[in-house]
N, C-alpha and C positions, 0 to 999 in steps of 0.2 A: 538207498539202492538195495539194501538186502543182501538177497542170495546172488544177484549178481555183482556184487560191486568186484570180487577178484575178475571176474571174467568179463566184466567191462574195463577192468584197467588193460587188459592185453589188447584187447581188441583196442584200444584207446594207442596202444603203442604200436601197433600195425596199420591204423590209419594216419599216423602222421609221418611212420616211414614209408608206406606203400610209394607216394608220390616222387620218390627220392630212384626207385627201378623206372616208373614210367615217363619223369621229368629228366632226371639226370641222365639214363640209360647206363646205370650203374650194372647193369647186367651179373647180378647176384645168380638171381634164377636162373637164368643161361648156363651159368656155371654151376649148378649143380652138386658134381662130384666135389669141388673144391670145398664149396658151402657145406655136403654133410660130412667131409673132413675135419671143419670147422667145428660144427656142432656137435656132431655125433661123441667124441669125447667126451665133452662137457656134461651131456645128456645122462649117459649113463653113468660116469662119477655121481653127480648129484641126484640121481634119482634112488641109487644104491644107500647113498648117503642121508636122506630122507628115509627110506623104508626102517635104514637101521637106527633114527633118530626117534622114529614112532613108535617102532618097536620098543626099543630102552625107555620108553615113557618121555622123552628132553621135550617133544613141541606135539603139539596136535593142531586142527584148523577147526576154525568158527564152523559150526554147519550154520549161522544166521547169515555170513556174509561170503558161501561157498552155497554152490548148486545140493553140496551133501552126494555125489555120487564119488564114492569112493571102487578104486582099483585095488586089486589086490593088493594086501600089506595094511591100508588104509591109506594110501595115498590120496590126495580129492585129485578128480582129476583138471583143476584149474593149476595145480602144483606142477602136473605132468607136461601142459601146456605151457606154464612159465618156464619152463628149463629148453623149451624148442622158442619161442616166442623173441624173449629178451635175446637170445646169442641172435638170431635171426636179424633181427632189430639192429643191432649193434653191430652184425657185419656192413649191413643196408650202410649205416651211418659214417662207416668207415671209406666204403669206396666210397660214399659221394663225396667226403672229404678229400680224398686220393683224386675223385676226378674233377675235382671244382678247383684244387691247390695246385695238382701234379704232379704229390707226394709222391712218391716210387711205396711209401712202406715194408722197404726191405725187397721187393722186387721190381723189376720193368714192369710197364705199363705192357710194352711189345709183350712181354710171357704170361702177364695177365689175361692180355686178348687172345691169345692162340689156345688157352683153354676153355 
């Protein structure tokens, strides 16, 4: 695959959640504010955590098997998209799990839907 192989694994993990909002009606995207309270943390931890990782010399990224378009810092930007992608992904997988089981996961369902 190449240059795309990072950014075909997201997109790889975005089509097999996608199904899970339009089948389940897991209503992720609906909610919104909840989901970039979810993310939005994570996001910027780790992308801080990156910049200062590249910086100190610890990790750099293939340019053979990354697009090579780097953001500021040197980040590529399939690194950027992995840090919204996976949490994304992984809320998806959550509520359909909460709404296939019934799980509450620490909240009602009732206060889940009112947001």
């Amino acid at each position: 695959m190449g240059p795309l192989t990072y950014l075909a694994l997201l997109v790889g993990c975005l089509v097999v959640t996608a199904p899970l909002e339009l089948v389940l009606r897991v209503r992720v995207y609906a909610r919104w504010r909840r989901l970039l309270l979810a993310v939005l943390p994570e996001f910027v931890v780790f992308v801080v955590w990156v910049l200062y990782a590249i910086a100190q010399g610890h990790w750099d990224y293939s340019a053979e098997l990354t697009l090579d378009v780097r953001l500021p810092g040197g980040i590529p930007i399939e690194e950027v998209l992995f840090f919204l992608v996976v949490p994304l992904c992984s809320v998806l997988a959550l509520e359909a799990v909460r709404r296939v089981t019934g799980w509450d996961a620490g909240y009602p369902a009732e206060e889940a839907d009112r947001t």
